[in-house]
C-alpha positions as CSV (number, residue, x, y, z in Angstrom):
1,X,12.9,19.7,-46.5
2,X,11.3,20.4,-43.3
3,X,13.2,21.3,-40.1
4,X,11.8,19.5,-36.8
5,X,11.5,21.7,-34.1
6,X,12.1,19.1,-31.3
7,X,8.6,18.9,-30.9
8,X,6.0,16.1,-31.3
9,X,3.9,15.9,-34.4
10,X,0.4,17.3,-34.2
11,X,-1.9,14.8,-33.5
12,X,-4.0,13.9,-30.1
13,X,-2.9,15.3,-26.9
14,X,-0.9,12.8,-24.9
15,X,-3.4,11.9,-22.1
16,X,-2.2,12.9,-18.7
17,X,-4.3,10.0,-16.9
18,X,-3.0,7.0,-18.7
19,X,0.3,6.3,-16.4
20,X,-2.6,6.3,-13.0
21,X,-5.1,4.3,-14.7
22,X,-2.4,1.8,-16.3
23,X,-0.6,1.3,-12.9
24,X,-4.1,1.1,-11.1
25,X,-5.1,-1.0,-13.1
26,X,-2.0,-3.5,-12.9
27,X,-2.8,-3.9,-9.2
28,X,-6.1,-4.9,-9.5
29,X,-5.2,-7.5,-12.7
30,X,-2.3,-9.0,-10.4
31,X,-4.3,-9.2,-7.3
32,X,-7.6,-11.0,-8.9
33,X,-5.3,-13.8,-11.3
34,X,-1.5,-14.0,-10.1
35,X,1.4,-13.2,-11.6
36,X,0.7,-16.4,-14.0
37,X,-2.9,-14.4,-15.3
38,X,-0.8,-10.8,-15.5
39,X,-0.8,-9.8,-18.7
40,X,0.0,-6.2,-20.8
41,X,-3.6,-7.2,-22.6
42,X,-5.7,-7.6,-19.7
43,X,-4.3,-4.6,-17.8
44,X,-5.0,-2.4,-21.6
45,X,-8.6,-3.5,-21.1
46,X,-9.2,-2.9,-18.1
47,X,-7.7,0.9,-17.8
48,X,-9.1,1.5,-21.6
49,X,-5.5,2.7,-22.9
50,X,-4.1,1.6,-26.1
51,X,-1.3,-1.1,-26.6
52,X,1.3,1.4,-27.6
53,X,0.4,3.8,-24.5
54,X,1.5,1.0,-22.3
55,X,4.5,-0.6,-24.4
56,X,5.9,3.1,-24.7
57,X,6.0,3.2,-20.8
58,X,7.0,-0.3,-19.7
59,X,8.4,-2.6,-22.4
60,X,7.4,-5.5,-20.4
61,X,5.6,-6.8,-17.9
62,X,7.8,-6.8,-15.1
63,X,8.7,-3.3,-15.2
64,X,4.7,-2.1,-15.7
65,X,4.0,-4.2,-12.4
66,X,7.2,-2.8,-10.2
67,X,5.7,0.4,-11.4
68,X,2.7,0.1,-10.0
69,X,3.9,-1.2,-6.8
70,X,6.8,1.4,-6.2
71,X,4.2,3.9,-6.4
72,X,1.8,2.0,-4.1
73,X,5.3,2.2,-1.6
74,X,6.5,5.8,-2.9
75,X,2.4,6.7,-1.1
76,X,2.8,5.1,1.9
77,X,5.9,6.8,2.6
78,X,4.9,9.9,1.9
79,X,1.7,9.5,4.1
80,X,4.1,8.0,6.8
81,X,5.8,11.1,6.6
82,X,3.1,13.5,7.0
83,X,2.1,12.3,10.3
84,X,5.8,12.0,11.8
85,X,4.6,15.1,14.1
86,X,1.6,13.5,15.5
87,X,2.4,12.0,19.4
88,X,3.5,8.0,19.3
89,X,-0.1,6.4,19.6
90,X,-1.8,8.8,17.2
91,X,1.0,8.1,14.9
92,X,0.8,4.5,15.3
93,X,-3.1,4.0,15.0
94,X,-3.5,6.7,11.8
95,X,-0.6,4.5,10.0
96,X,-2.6,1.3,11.1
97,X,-6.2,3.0,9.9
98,X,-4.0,4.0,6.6
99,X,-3.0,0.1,5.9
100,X,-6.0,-1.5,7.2
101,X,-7.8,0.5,4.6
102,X,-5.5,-0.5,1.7
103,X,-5.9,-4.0,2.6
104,X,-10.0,-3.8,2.1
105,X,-9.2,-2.3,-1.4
106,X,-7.9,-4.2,-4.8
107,X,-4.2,-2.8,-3.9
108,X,-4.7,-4.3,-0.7
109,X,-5.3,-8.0,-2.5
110,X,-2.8,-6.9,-4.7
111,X,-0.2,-6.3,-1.7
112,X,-1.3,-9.8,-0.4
113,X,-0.7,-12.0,-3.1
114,X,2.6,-10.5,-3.6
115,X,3.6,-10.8,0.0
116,X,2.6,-14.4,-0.8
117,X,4.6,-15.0,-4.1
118,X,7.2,-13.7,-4.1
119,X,7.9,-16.7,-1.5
120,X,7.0,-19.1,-3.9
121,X,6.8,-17.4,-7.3
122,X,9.8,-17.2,-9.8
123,X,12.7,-15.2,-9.7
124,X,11.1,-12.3,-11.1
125,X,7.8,-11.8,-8.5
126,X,10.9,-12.3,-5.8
127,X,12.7,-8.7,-7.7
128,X,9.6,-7.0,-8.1
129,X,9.0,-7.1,-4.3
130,X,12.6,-6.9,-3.2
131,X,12.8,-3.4,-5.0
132,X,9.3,-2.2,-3.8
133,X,7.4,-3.6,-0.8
134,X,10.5,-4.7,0.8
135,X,10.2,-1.3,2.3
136,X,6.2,-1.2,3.1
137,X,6.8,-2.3,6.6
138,X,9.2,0.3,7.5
139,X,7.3,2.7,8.8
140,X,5.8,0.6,11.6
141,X,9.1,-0.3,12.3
142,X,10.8,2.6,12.9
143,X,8.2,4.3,14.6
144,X,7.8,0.9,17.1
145,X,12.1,1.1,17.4
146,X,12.1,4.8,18.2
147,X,9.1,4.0,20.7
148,X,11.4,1.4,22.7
149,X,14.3,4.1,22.6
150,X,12.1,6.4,24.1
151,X,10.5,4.2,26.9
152,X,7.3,4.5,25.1
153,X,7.0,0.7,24.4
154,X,8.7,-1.5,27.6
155,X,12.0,-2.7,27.9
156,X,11.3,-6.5,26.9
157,X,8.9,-5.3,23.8
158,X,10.5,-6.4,20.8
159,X,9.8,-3.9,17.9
160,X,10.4,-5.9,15.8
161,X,7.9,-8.4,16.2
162,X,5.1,-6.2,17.2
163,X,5.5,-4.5,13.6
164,X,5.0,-8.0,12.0
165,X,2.2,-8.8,14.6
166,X,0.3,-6.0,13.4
167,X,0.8,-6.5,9.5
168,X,-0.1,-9.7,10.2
169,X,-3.1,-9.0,12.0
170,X,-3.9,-6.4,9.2
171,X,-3.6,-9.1,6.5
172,X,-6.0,-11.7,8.4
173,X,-8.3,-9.0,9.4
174,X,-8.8,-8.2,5.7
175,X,-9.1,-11.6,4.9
176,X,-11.2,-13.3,7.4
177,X,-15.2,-13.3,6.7
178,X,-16.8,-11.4,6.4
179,X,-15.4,-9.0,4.5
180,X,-14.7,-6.0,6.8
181,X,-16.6,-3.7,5.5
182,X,-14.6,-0.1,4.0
183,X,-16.3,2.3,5.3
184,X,-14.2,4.5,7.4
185,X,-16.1,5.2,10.8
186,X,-15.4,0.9,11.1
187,X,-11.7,0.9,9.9
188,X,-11.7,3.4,12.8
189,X,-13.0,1.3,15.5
190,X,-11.3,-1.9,13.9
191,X,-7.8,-0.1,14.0
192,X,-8.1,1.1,17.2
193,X,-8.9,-2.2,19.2
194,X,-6.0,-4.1,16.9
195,X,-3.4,-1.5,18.3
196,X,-4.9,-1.8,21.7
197,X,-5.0,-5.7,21.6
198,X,-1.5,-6.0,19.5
199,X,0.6,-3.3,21.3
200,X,-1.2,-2.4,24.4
201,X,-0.2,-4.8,26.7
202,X,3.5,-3.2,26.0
203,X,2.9,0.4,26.3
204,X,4.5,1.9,29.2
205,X,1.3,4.7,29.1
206,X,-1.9,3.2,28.6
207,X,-3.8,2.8,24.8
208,X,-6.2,6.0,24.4
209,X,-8.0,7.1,21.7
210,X,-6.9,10.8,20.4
211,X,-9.7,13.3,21.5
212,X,-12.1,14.3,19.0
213,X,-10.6,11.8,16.5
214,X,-12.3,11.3,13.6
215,X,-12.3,8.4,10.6
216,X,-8.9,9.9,8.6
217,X,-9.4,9.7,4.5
218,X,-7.4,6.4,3.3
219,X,-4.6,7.3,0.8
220,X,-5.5,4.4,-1.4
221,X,-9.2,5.2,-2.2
222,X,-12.1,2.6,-2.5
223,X,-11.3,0.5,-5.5
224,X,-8.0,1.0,-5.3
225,X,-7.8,4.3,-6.6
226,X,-5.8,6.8,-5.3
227,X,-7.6,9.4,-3.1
């Protein structure tokens, strides 16, 4: 008899990319057809993983697209995080370049449509963003609430609103034709004047652009890949 050594079997090496492609690849599947066109096949074709590399991860369906998108809102909060040192408005225009990217990309569709269904969709589309994108807007949030505590933003802004003002106008700027395009020098400019348009008026100092600011690398790559 032959004693197992509480290692795996010899065979092929487990590949180390097939989690990042799977996951990437579920956010581009759910943002071209829908929850009602997501499917374990379609996402296996389209990151070129086996069938049992994805079922041995994610039994189902559900928990291979929460996956993907608690990642998507594990990276923004991480990227929020690095630029919690930067002054208010440099803060507030490199999180808004950040997202405005995203939204040009497949994620960015796939963010959409979810922001969408889960209004609409069944129960489980509702879970999948309650546990994951629930807390994408956060970061504009709390940076906007701290502003108003700190007499950055004036007394009768509401935080609250201006967050949703600026997703908003994120989401329609994506959408609208054309197509914005993605290259970063124009997500520059384009974030610049929607802070200055959106949350100008309520700044108690007046919008300026950072000097010697430069077009800052997106943290969801073109194609939705991560950079």
């Amino acid at each position: 008899m032959t004693r197992s050594t509480g290692h795996d079997s010899p065979g092929r090496p487990r590949d180390p990319l097939v989690e990042p492609r799977a996951l990437t690849a579920a956010l581009e599947i759910y943002g071209q057809h829908g929850w009602s066109g997501f499917t374990m096949g379609r996402v296996t074709m389209l990151a070129r993983v086996g069938k049992s590399s994805i079922y041995r991860r994610w039994p189902d369906r559900v928990e291979l697209l929460t996956a993907a998108f608690e990642r998507t809102a594990l990276l923004f909060e991480l990227d929020d995080s690095r630029v919690a040192g930067l002054p208010f408005q440099e803060q507030l225009l490199t999180m808004v370049q950040r997202r405005l990217y995203t939204y040009t990309t497949p994620t960015g569709t796939a963010i959409i449509r979810l922001q969408v269904e889960h209004h609409c969709g069944p129960d489980e589309v509702g879970e999948i963003w309650k546990g994951t994108l629930s807390r994408f807007r956060n970061g504009l949030r709390i940076l906007l609430g701290d502003a108003h505590v700190t007499s950055r933003l004036r007394p009768e802004a509401s935080p609250e609103l201006l967050a949703e003002a600026l997703e908003g106008s994120m989401i329609m700027h994506a959408l609208a034709p054309p197509f914005p395009g993605a290259g970063a020098a124009n997500i520059n400019e384009q974030s610049f004047a929607l802070v200055k348009q959106v949350v100008g008026p309520w700044l108690t100092d007046p919008m300026t652009l950072p000097a010697g600011a430069r077009p800052l690398p997106p943290i969801i790559g073109a194609g939705g890949r991560p950079a």
